[in-house]
C-alpha positions in Angstrom: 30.2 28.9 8.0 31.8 31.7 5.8 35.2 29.6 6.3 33.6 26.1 4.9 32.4 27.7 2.2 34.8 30.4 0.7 37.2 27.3 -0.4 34.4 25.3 -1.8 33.6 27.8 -3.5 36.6 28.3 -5.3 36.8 24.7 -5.9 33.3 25.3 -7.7 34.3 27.9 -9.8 36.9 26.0 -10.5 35.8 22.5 -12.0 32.8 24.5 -13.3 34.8 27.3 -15.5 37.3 24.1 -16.6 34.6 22.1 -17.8 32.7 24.8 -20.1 36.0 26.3 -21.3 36.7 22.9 -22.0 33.1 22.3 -23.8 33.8 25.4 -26.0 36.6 24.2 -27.0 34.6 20.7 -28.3 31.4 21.6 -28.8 32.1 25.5 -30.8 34.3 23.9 -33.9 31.7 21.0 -33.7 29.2 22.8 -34.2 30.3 24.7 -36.9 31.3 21.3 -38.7 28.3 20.0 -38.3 26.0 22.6 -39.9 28.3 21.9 -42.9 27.2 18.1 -42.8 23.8 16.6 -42.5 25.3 13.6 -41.1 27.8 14.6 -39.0 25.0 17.0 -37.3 23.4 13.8 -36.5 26.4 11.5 -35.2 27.4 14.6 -33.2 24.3 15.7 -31.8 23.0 12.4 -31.3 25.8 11.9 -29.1 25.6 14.9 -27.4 21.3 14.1 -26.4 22.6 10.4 -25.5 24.4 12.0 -22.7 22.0 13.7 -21.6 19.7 11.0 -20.8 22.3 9.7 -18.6 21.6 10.9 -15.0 24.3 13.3 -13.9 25.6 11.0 -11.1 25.3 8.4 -13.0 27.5 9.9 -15.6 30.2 11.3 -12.6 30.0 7.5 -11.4 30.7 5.6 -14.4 34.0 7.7 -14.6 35.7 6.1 -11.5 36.0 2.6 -13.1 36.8 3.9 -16.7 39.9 6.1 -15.4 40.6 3.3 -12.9 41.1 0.7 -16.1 42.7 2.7 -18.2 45.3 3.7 -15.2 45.6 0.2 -14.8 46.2 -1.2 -18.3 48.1 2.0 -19.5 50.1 2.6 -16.2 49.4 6.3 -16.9 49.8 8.5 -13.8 45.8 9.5 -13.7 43.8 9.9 -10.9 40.4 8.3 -11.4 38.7 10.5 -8.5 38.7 14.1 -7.9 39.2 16.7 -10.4 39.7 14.8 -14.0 36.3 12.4 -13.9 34.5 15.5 -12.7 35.8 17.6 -15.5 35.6 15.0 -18.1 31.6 14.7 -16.9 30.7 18.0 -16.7 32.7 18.7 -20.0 30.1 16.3 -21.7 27.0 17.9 -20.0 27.7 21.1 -21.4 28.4 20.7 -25.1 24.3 19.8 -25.8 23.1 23.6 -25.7 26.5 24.8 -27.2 26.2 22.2 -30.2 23.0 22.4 -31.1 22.3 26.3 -31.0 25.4 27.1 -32.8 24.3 24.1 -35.7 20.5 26.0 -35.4 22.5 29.5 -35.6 24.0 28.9 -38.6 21.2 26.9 -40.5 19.1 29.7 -40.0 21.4 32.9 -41.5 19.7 34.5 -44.6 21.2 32.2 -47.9 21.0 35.8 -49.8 23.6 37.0 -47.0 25.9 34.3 -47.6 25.7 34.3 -51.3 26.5 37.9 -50.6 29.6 37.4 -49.2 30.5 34.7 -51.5 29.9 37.0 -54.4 32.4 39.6 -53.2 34.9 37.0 -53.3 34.9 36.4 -49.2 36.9 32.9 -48.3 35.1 30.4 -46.0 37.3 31.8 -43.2 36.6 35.3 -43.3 32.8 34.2 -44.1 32.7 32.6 -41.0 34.7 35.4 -38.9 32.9 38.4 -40.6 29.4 37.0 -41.6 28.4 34.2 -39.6 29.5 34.8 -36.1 28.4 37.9 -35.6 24.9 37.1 -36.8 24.5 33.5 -34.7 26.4 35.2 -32.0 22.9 35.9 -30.1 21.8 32.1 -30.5 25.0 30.7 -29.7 25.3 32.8 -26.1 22.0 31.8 -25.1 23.4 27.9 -25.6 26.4 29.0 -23.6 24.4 30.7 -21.2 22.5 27.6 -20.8 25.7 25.7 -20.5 27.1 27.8 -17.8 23.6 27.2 -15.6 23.5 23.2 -16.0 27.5 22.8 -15.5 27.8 25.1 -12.0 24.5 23.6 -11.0 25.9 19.6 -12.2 29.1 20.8 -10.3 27.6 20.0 -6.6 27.6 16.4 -7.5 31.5 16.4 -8.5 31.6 15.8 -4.4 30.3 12.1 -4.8 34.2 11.5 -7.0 36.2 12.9 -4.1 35.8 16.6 -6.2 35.5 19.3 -3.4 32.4 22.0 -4.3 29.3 23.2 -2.7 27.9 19.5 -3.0 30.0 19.0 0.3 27.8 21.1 2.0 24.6 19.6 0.4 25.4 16.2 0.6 26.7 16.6 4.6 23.4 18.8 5.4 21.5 16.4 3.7 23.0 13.0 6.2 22.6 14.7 8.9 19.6 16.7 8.3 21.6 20.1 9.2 19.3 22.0 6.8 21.9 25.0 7.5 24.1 23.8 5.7 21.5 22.5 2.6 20.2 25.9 2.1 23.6 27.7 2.3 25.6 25.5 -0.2 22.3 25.7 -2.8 22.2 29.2 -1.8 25.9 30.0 -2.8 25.2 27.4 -5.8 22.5 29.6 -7.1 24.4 32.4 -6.8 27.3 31.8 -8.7 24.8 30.5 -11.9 23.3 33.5 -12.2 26.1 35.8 -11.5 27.7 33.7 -14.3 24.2 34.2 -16.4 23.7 37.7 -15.8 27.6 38.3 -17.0 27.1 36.1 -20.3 24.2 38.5 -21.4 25.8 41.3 -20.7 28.6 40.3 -22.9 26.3 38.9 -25.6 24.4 42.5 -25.3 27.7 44.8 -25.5 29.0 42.0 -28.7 25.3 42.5 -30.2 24.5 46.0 -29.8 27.3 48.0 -27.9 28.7 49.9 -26.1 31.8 48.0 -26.4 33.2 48.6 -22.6 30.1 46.7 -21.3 31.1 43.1 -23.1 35.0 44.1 -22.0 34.1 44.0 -18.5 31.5 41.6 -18.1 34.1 39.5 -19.6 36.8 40.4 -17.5 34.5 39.9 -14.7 33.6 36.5 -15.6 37.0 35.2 -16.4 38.6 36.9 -13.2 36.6 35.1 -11.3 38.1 31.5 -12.0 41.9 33.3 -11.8 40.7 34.7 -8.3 39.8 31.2 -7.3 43.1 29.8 -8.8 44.9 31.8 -6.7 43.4 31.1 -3.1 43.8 27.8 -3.9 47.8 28.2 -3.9 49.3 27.8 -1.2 52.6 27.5 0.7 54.4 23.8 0.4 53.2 22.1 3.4 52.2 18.0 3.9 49.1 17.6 3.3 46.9 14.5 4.5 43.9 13.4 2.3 40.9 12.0 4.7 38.6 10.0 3.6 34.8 9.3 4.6 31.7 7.6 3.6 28.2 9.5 3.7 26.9 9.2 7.4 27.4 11.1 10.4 30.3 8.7 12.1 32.6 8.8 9.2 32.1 12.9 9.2 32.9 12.6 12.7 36.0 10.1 12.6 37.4 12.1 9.4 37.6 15.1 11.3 38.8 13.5 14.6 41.6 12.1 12.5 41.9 15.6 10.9 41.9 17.8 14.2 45.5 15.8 15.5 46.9 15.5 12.4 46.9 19.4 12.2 47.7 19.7 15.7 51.1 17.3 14.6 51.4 20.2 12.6 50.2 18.7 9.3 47.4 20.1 6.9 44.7 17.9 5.9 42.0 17.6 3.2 38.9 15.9 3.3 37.1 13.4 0.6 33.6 12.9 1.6 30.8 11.5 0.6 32.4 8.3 -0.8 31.1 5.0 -1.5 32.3 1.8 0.2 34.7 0.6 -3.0 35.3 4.3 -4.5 36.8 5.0 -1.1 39.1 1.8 -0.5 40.1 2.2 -4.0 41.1 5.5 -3.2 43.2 4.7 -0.5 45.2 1.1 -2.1 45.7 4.1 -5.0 47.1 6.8 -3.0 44.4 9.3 -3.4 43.2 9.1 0.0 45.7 8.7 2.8 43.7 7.8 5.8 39.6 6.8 6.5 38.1 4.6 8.8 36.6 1.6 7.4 34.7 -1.7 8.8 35.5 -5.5 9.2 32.4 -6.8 8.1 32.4 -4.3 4.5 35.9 -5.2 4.0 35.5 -8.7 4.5 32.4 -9.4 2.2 33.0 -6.8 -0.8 36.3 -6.6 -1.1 37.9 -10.6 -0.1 34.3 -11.8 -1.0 34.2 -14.0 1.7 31.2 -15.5 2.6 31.8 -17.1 6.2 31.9 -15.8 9.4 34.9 -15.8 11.4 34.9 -14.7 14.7 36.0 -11.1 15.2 39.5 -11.0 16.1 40.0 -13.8 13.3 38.2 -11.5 10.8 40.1 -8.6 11.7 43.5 -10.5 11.5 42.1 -11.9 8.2 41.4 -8.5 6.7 44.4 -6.8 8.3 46.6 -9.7 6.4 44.6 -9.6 3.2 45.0 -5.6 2.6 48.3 -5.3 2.7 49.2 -8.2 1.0 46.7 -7.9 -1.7 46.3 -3.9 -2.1 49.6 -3.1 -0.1 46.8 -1.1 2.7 48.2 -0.9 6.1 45.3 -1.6 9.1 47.0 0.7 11.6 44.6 -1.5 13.8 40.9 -1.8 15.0 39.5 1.6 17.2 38.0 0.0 19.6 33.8 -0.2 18.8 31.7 -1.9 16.4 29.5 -0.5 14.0 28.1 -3.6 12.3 24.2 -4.4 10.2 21.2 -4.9 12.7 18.3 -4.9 11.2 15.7 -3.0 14.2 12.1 -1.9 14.8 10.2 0.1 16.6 9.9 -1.1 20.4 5.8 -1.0 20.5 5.2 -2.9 16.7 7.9 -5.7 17.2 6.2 -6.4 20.7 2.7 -6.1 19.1 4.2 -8.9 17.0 6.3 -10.9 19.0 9.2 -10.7 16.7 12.2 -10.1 18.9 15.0 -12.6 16.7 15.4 -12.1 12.7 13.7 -16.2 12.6 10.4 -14.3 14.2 10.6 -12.1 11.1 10.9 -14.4 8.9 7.1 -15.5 9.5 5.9 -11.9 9.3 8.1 -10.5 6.7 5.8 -10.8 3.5 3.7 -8.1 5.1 6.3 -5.6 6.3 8.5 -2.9 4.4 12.3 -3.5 4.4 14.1 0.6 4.7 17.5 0.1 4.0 20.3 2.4 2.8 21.5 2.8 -0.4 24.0 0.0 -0.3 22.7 -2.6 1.9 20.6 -4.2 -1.0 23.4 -4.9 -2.9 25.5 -6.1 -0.5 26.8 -10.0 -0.3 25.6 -9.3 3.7 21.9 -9.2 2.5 22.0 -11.8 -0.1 23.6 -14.1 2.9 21.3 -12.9 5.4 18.1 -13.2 3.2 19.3 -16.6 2.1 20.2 -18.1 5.6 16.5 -16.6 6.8 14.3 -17.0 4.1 13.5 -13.3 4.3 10.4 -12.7 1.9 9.5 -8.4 2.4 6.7 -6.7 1.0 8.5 -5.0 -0.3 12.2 -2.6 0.3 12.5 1.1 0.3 15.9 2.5 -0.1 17.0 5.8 2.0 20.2 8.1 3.3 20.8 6.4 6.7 19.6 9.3 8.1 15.9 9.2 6.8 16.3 6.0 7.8 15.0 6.4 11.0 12.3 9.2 10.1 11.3 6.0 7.5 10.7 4.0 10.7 8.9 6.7 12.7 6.4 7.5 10.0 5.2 3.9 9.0 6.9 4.3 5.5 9.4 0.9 6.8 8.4 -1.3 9.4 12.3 -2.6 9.4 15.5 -1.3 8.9 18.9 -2.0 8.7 20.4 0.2 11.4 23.9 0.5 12.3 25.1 -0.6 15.4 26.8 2.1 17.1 24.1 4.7 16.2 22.7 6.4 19.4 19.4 6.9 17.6 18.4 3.3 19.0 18.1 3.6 22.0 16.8 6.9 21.9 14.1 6.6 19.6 13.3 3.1 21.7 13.9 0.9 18.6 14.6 -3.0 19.0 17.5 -4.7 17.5 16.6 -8.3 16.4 19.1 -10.7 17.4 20.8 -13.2 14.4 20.7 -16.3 16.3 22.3 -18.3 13.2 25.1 -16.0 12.6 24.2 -14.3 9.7 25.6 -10.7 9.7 29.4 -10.5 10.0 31.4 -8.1 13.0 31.8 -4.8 11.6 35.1 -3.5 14.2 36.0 0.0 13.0 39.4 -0.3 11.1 42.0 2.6 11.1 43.5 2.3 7.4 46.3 3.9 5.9 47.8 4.2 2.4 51.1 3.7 0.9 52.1 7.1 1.5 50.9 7.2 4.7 51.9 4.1 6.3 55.3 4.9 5.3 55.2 8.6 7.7 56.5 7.5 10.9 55.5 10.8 12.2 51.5 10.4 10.7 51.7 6.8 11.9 53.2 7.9 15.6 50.1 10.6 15.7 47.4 8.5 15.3 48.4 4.9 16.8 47.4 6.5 20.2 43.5 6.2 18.5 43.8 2.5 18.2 41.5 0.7 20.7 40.6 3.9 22.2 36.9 4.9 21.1 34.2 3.1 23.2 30.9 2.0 21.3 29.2 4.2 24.2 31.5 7.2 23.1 30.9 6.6 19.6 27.1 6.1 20.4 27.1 9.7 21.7 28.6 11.2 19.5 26.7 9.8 16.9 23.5 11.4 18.2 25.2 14.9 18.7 25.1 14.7 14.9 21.9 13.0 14.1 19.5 13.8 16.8 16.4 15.9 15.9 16.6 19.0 18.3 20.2 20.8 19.5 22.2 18.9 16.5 26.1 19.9 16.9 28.0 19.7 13.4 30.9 16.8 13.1 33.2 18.8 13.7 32.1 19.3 17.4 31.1 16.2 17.7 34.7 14.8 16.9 36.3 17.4 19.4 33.8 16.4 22.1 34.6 12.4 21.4 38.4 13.7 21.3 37.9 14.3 25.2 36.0 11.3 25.8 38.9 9.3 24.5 40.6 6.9 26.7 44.0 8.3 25.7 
């Protein structure tokens, strides 16, 4: 565990201490301009709430597309995952406390003071320097202070734009219910804010009120800490191979079965996780991610918006054609299973109400509760699926994949849309409707490579032997490794124990 975490660690303090030193640098000078100006106290500070009512993923989110356009219209070599949209989002969360308690500082010195130091014929600098700081100083470390909290605790999301920090660790935990992991990275989370707290007021106690050594090394102690993380972070020139993955336990598994031979080719790899569907395809037709595993079906319907329904060595031909033409993607070629949308029940209440075929649903849907995940509502395959059926639910819940299942166990969803190749069907009894009129696309699991990538004979040469080589059984079981209740294994087990399994 220690290993996991020690990097992302670093890659914590790292975004984190970027993005405040980076929001001092905005929000300090703005603040002191705006308790100059009545109106530019509101433009800025107004601006500064406004982002704050934005929800914090929301905000990480929104990033992806912006950098994306401008990379696109400008040509300018940004990335619009990893470490700039986190920094630029975190950078915005943290100037609210700074602004507005250094504008609150300064509005509330004593006017007597400051005509004071007018009256001895101070400048506005050495006002500011001599007078002012020193007596806001208090107000404006507790907005700092403040700052430093929200930005190390916003950090953990920086995961869901490719950002490594302890939000891999939350996030996997969290998929596949490895609670482990969820209380260590919020543990180590916790940890560093108030280690960075508890060093801010010791330094805004040795500034206030001496001695002056204690504000020197609590300091010192705060900044070494990003400069120690710089450094691990350095290391010898070697390849290194960016994996992708969604957020569900066979996309952990696949990254790191990918991951395990590249290393043993003798290559270091990386790993992106957590992705959405488009954030992580746009990833790889950019170049930020090298290699992830993808489906069919998703590519098929959200990225070529196709709406019919080939059969599946026509669709795989279709999308294998289309990615490389259109987004110069390479399909290295299909694994060898099937992950696709099934929408399932429980065993004993579809038998209770005869419903065995998605048409049986339709009759009994306006009394049921549709659990989906958190894309499957707004993807084309539900939209053709609800129109080809007529599907009328109660109403639709939306969960991880992995709660999911708990959904259907408890009563809180009555249907779901489960995924194929997940061994928690037949283990927890469930029934998969069938789609007599052809509804739901084939999902074949799709090795894809980027520019880069495709163009390494070696990398190409080390996994080609994983094409058509995973059996749905295989990927079943390993599957449920990861997501069953009692004696879970962690992905990366799981991928070593499917790596024996393999038919080559």
């Amino acid at each position: 565990m220690i290993d996991r975490l020690l990097p992302l660690i670093a890659s914590h303090i790292l975004i984190a201490s970027a993005a405040l030193a980076l929001g001092l640098l905005l929000a300090l000078p703005l603040g002191v301009f705006a308790a100059r100006h009545r109106r530019a106290e509101k433009i800025v500070l107004g601006f500064a709430s406004l982002v704050q009512t934005i929800p914090s993923l929301a905000l990480l989110a929104l990033f992806y597309p912006l950098l994306l356009a401008i990379r696109t219209l400008t040509g300018a070599p940004i990335s619009p995952l990893g470490f700039l949209p986190a920094l630029l989002a975190l950078t915005l969360y943290a100037l609210l406390p700074i602004l507005r308690n250094t504008v609150v500082a300064l509005r509330g010195l004593d006017p007597d003071m400051l005509e004071a130091a007018d009256g001895i014929g101070m400048t506005v600098w050495q006002k500011l320097w001599l007078v002012e700081a020193p007596t806001a100083l208090p107000m404006v470390m507790a907005g700092v202070r403040t700052a430093a909290v929200w930005t190390i605790g916003a950090a953990t999301l920086s995961t869901t734009v490719g950002q490594p920090s302890l939000g891999d660790v939350i996030f996997s935990g969290l998929q596949t219910q490895n609670w482990e992991l969820v209380i260590w990275g919020c543990l180590a989370a916790a940890a560093l804010a108030l280690t960075a707290d508890a060093l801010l007021s010791l330094a805004e106690r040795g500034i206030s009120k001496g001695p002056r050594i204690l504000w020197i090394v609590a300091l010192a102690l705060f900044l070494a800490a990003p400069v120690a993380a710089l450094v691990s972070q350095i290391r010898p020139a070697q390849q290194t191979v960016t994996i992708g993955a969604k957020s569900f336990a066979e996309q952990y598994i696949l990254a790191r079965l990918i991951g395990h031979r590249l290393e043993a080719a003798g290559y270091a790899v990386r790993y992106k996780e957590n992705l959405g569907s488009a954030v992580v395809f746009g990833a790889v037709t950019s170049g930020e991610v090298d290699v992830y595993v993808d489906y069919a079906g998703t590519l098929w319907t959200n990225e070529m918006k196709r709406i019919d329904n080939p059969p599946r060595a026509a669709m795989v031909a279709g999308v294998t054609t289309w990615t490389k033409a259109q987004r110069g993607v390479t399909t290295l070629g299909p694994l060898g299973f099937e992950n696709a949308y099934a929408l399932a029940m429980r065993g004993d209440v579809a038998k209770a109400k005869g419903i065995a075929s998605i048409d049986d649903l339709r009759g009994a849907a306006g009394s049921l509760t549709l659990g989906a995940d958190l894309e499957f509502l707004d993807r084309p395959e539900w939209a053709t699926i609800r129109k080809t059926y007529d599907l009328r639910f109660a109403r639709q819940r939306t969960f991880n994949p992995t709660f999911m299942y708990d959904a259907l166990k408890s009563g809180d969803a009555d249907v779901i849309s489960a995924f194929s190749s997940d061994g928690r069907i037949a283990a927890d009894g469930l029934v998969v409707l069938s789609d007599p009129r052809g509804a739901i696309p084939s999902y074949d699991a799709l090795l894809l490579l980027g520019p880069k990538a495709a163009r390494d004979a070696k990398l190409v040469a080390t996994l080609r032997p994983l094409i058509g080589a995973i059996p749905v059984d295989a990927m079943r079981k390993a599957n449920f490794m990861v997501d069953r209740a009692k004696d879970k294994t962690s992905p990366d087990a799981a991928a070593r124990w499917l790596a024996k399994a393999l038919r080559r």
